[in-house]
C-alpha positions in Angstrom: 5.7 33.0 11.6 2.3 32.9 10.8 0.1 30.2 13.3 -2.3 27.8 11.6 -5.8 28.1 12.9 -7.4 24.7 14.4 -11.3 25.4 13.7 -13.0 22.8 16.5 -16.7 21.8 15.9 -19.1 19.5 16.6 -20.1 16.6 13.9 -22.8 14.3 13.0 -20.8 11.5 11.7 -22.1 7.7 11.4 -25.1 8.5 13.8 -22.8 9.7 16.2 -21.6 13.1 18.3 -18.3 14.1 17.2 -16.1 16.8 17.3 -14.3 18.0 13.5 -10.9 19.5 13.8 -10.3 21.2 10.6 -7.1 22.8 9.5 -4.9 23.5 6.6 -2.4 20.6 5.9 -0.1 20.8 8.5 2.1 17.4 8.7 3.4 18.2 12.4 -0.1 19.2 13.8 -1.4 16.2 11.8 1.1 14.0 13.9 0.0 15.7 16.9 -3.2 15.0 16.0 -2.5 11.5 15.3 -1.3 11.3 19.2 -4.8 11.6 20.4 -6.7 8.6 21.8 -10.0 8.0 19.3 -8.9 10.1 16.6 -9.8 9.3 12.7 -9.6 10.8 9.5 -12.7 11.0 7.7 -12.3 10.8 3.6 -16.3 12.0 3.2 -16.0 15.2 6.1 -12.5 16.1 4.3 -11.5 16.2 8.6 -10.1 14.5 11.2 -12.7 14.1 14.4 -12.8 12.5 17.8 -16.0 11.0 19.6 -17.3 13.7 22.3 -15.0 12.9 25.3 -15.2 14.6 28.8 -12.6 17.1 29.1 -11.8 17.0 25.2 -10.8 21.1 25.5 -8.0 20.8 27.7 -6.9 17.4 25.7 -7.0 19.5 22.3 -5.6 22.4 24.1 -2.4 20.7 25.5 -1.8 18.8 22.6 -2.3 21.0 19.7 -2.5 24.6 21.1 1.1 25.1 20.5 1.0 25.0 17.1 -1.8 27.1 15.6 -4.9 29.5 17.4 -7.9 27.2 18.6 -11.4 28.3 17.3 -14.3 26.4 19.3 -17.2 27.2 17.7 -19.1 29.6 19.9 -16.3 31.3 21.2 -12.7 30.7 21.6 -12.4 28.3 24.9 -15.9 27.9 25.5 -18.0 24.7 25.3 -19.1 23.2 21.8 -22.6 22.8 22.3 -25.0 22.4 25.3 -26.9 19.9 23.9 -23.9 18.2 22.6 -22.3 18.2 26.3 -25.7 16.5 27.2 -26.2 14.2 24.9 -21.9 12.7 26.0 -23.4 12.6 29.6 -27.0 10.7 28.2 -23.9 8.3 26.0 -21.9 7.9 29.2 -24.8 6.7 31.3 -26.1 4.4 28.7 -22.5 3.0 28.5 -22.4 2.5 32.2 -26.0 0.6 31.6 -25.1 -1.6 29.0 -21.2 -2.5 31.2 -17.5 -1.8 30.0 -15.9 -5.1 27.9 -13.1 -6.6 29.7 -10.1 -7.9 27.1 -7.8 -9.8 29.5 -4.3 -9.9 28.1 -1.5 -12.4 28.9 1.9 -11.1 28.0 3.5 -14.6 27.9 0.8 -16.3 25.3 0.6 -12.9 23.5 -3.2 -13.3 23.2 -5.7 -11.6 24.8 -9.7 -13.0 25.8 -12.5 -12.1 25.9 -16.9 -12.4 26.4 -17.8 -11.2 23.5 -20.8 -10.3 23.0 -23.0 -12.3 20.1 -23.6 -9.5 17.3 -19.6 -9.1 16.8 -19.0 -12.7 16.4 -18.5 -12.2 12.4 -16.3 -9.0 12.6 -14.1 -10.8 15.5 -13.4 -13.8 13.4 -11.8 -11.9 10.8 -9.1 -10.8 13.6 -5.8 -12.6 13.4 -6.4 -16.0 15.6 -9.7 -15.9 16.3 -10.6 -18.4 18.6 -13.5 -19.8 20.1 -12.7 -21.4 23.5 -16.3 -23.5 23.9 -15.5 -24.8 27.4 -14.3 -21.5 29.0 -17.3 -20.1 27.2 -14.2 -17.1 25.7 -12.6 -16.0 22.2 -9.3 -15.4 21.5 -7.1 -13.7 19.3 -3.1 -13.0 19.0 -2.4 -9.5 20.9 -0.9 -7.8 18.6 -1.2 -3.9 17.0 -3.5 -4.6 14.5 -6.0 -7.1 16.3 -6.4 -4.3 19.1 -7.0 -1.5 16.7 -9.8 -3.7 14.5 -10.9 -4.5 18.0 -11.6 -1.0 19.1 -13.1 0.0 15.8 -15.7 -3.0 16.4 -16.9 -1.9 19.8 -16.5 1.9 18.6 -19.1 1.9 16.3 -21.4 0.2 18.8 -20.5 2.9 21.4 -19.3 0.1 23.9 -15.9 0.8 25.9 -13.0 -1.3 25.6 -10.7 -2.3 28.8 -7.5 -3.9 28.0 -6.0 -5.3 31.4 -2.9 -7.2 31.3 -2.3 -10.4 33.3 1.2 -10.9 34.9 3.4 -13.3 33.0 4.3 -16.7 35.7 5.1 -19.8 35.6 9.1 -21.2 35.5 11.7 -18.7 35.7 13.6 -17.9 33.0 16.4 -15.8 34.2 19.3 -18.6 33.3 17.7 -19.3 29.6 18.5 -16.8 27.0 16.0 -18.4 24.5 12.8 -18.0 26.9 14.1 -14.6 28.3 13.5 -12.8 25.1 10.5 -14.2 23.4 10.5 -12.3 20.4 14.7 -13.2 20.0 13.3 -16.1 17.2 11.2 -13.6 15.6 13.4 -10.8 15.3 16.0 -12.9 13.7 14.0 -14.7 11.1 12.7 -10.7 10.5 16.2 -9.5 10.5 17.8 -12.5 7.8 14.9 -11.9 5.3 14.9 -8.4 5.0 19.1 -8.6 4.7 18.4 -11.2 1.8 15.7 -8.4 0.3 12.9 -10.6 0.4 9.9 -8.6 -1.3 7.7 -7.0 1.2 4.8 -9.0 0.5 7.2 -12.3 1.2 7.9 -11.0 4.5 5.0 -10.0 5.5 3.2 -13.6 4.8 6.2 -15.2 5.8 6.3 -13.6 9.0 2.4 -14.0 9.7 2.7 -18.0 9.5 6.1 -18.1 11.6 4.4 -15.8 14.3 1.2 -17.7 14.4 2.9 -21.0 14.4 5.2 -19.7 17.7 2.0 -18.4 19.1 0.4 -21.8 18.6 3.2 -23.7 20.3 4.3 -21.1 23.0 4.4 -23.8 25.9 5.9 -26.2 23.5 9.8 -26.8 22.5 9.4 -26.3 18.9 13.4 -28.1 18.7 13.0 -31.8 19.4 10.6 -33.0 17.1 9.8 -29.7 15.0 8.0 -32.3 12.1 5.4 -33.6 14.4 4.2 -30.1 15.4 4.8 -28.8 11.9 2.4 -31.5 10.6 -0.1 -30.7 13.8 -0.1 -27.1 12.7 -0.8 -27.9 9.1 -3.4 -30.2 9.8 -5.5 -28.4 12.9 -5.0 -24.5 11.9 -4.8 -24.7 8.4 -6.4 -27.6 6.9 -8.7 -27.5 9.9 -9.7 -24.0 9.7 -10.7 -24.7 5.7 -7.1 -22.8 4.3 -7.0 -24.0 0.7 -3.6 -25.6 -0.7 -1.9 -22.4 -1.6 -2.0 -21.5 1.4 -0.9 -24.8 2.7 1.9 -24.4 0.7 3.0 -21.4 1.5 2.8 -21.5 5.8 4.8 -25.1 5.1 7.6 -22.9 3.3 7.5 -19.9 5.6 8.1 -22.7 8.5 11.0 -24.4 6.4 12.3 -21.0 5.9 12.2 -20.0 9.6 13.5 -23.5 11.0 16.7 -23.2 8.4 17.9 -20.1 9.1 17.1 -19.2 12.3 17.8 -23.4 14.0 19.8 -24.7 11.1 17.2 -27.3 11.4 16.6 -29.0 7.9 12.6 -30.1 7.6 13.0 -31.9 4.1 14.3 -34.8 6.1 10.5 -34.6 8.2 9.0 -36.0 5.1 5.8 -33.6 5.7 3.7 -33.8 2.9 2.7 -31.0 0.3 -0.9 -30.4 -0.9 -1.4 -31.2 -4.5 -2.3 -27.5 -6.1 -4.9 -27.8 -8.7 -3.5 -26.9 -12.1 -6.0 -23.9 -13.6 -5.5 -22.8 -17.1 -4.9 -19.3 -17.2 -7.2 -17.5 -18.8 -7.1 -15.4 -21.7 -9.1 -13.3 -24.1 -9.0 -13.4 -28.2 -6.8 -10.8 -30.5 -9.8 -9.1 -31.6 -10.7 -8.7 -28.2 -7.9 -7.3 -27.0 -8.2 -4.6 -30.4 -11.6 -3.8 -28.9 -10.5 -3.0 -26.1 -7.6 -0.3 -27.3 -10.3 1.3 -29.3 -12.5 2.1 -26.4 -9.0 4.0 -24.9 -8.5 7.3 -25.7 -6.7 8.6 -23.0 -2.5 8.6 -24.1 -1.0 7.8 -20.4 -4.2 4.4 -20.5 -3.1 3.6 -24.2 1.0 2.5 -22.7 -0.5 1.1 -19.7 -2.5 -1.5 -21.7 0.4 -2.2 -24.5 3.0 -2.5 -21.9 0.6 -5.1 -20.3 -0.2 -7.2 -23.4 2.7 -6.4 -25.6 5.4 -7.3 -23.2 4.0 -9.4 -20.6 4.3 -7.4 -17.5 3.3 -7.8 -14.3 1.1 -5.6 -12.7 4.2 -4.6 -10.1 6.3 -4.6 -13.1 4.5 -2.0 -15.2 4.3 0.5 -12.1 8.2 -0.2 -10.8 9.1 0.5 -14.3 11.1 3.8 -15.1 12.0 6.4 -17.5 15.8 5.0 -17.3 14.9 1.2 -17.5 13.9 2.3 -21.8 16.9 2.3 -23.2 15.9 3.9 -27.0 19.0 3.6 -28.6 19.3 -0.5 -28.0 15.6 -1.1 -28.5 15.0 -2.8 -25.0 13.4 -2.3 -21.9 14.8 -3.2 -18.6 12.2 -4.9 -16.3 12.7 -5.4 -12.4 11.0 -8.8 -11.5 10.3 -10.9 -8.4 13.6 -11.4 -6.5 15.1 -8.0 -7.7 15.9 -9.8 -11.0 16.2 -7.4 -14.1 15.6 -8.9 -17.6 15.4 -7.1 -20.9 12.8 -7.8 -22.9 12.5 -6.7 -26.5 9.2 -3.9 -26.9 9.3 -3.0 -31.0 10.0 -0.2 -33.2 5.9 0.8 -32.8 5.1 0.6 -29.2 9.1 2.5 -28.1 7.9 5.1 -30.6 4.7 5.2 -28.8 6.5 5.7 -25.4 8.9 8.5 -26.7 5.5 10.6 -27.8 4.3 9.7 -24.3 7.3 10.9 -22.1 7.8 14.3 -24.6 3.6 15.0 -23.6 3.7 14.0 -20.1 7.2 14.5 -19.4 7.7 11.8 -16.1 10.4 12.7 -13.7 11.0 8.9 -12.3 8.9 6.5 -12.9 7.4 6.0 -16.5 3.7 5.7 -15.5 3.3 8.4 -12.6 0.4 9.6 -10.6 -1.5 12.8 -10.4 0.8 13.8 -7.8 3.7 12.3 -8.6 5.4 9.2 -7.8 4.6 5.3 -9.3 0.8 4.5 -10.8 -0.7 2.8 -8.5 -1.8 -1.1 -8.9 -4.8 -0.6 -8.0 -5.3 2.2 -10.7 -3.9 -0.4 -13.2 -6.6 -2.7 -12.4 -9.2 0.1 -12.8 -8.2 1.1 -15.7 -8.0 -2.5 -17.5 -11.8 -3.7 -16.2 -13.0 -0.2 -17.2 -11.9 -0.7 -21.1 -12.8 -4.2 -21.4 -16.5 -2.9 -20.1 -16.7 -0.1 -22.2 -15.3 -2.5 -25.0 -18.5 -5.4 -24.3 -16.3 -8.2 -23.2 -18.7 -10.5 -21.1 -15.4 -11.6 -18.8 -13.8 -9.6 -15.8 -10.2 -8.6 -17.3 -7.8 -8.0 -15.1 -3.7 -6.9 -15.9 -2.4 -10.2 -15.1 -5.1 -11.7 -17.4 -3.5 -9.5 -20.2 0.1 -11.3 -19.3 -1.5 -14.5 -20.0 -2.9 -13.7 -23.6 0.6 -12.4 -24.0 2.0 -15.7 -23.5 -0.7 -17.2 -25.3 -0.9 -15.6 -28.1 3.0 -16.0 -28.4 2.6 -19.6 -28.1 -0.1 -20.1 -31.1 2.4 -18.1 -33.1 4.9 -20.6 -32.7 7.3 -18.8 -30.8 9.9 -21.0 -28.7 9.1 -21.7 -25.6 12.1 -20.5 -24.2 12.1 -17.4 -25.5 8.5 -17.0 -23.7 10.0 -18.0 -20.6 12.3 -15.6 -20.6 9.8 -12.6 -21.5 8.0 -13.5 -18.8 10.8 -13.5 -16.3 9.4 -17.7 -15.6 12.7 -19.2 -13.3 11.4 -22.7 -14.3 10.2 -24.0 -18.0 7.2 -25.9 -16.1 5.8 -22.8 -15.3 5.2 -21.5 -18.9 4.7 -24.7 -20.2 1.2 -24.2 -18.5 0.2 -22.3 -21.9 0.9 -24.9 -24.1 -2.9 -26.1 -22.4 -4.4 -22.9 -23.4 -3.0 -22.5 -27.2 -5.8 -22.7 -29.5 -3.5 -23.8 -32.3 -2.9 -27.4 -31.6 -6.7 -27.7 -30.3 -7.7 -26.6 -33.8 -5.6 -29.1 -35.9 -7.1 -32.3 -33.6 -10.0 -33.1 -36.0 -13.2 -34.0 -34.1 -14.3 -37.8 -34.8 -18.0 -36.1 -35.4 -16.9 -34.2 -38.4 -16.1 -37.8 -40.1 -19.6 -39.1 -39.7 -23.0 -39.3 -41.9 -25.3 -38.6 -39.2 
């Protein structure tokens, strides 16, 4: 079997002294790789590197050597660079000058503290429970994965050190009390019963964020006896106090609703806790002979679907690049779309845009999915996005147009044609007729037939 070779060489990268590690694509070595303390893929240097560590040889050596032949540059098993080695030692001993940081952990809270030095104040807000302590003169922030990994990438590019020391957990015992024995027990279950009920990923993942932060909140409280007074004192201090608008509101009051029913059979309608009142926005929408413009500046077949799937059936962004060859069903006339909730509907495309989408799958012939990357696999949503903003530029439109924009003058534009309302709502995969009723405030036609009192007067 023939061994990769693992070329190892030093780096300039972001003002720093690194070391490259460059090798052919390798998805065990990359893992191995991975395993290292420090080490980062870099999308500009097409490598992964590591800062210049003490000792990085025999760290490269014991974790990687096994799998390919280790070129140092200079000489197999001989230092990188002189000047590199001393310009690690001049970094260590300014490290030593400016002091290691000290993040104290407590295990029971789940949060760790910290002095942090002024200039990192912005960055460390944007960590997950940032808190400023005022008295104790510390911040704060849940200890979890991904606060410790933004963490170390703040100090890293400032060349500080990072010591993570964990405090002991004390305090009552908890050895007779299931509940406070495992923590995480609540957690885990409210986890387990959504992804059983196949919430969409992004639901859990929100859901999950507010429940944790609310348990963190009130981890020396019993969250059981009067769950609608510290409901209401979460609302108000971390949400509405911390300048949350009333989406979001909304949505940490149902993610708490959610967690308190299925995981305490504890019922919070009966709380009476009070919604924020969402302001209505009208959709907004571009003209027909926009829209045409747009097409005309598209010339690229696979961009061409993309943009009449969008407009001329409504689809959501998640929709259009779920959808796949099998949900086109030719010889009905209908396409199958997956919406929120896993709920299919079938919506009805027309004679011209399923004889458009036949030409496209006999050019590009898709395996799964009918819009598929380079490389295979689903069009990304991001890629959507690009490619809508990109037309509408090259097409003049003053306005930002995004996909879901396109949905709207779907529904729009259906509306000032007089179709039911009904029929709209179904298109559009709505669960409630209040939602679509929404466009009835954007249709130009009834605007237009209200004559203005203006029009009526000699002046």
């Amino acid at each position: 079997m023939l061994r990769s070779t693992i070329k190892i060489e030093p780096l300039q990268h972001r003002n720093q002294n690194c070391i490259a590690l460059r090798f052919e694509y390798n998805p065990e070595i990359i893992d191995k790789v991975k395993s290292i303390e420090g080490v980062r893929w870099s999308a500009t240097k097409k490598c992964w590197y590591m800062p210049v560590a003490e000792g990085f040889q025999k760290i490269i050596e014991n974790t990687i050597g096994g799998f390919g032949l280790l070129e140092f540059k200079g000489g197999t098993n001989l230092p990188i660079n002189s000047d590199i080695a001393n310009s690690y030692r001049n970094q260590v001993a300014s490290e030593t000058i400016k002091g290691l940081i000290e993040v104290n952990c407590d295990e029971r809270q789940k949060t760790f503290y910290l002095n942090l030095p002024f200039q990192f104040k912005d960055e460390f807000k944007k960590l997950e429970g940032a808190w400023w302590h005022p008295g104790a003169k510390l911040w704060s922030a849940l200890d979890t994965k991904d606060n410790r990994a933004q963490l170390k990438e703040i100090f890293n590019a400032s060349g500080s050190t990072l010591i993570f020391k964990t405090k002991a957990t004390s305090g009552r015992k908890t050895a007779n009390n299931p509940k406070l024995t495992n923590p995480m027990q609540p957690e885990k279950a409210f986890l387990r019963h959504m992804q059983l009920e196949k919430k969409s990923p992004h639901t859990i993942k929100q859901y999950n964020w507010y429940v944790v932060w609310f348990l963190t909140i009130n981890r020396a409280n019993d969250i059981l006896p009067s769950p609608g007074e510290l409901v209401m004192k979460f609302l108000h201090e971390e949400i509405y106090g911390r300048g949350y608008g009333p989406a979001s509101q909304n949505q940490a009051l149902s993610a708490i609703k959610y967690y308190y029913k299925f995981v305490h059979h504890i019922d919070l309608d009966a709380e009476n806790i009070p919604r924020p009142k969402r302001k209505r926005i009208l959709p907004k929408v571009i003209a027909e002979e926009e829209f045409v413009a747009m097409y005309r500046q598209c010339h690229y077949q696979k961009h061409q679907i993309i943009l009449k799937l969008l407009y001329g059936c409504g689809l959501r962004r998640a929709e259009l690049c779920d959808l796949r060859v099998n949900d086109v069903d030719f010889k009905r006339g209908l396409i199958y779309v997956k919406g929120k909730g896993s709920k299919y509907r079938a919506l009805n495309p027309g004679k011209r845009l399923l004889t458009d989408i036949e030409k496209y799958i006999k050019s590009f012939l898709p395996k799964e999915y009918l819009i598929e990357g380079q490389n295979g696999g689903n069009y990304s949503a991001t890629s959507v996005g690009k490619v809508v903003r990109r037309v509408a530029e090259k097409a003049g439109l003053k306005q930002t147009v995004t996909p879901h924009m396109l949905r709207h003058t779907f529904a729009t534009h259906h509306m000032e044609q007089g179709t039911e309302l009904r029929l709209i709502q179904e298109a559009l995969g709505h669960a409630s007729s209040k939602t679509t009723e929404i466009y009835t405030h954007v249709s130009r036609k009834n605007i237009k037939n209200m004559r203005n009192l203006l029009d009526d007067m000699d002046i």
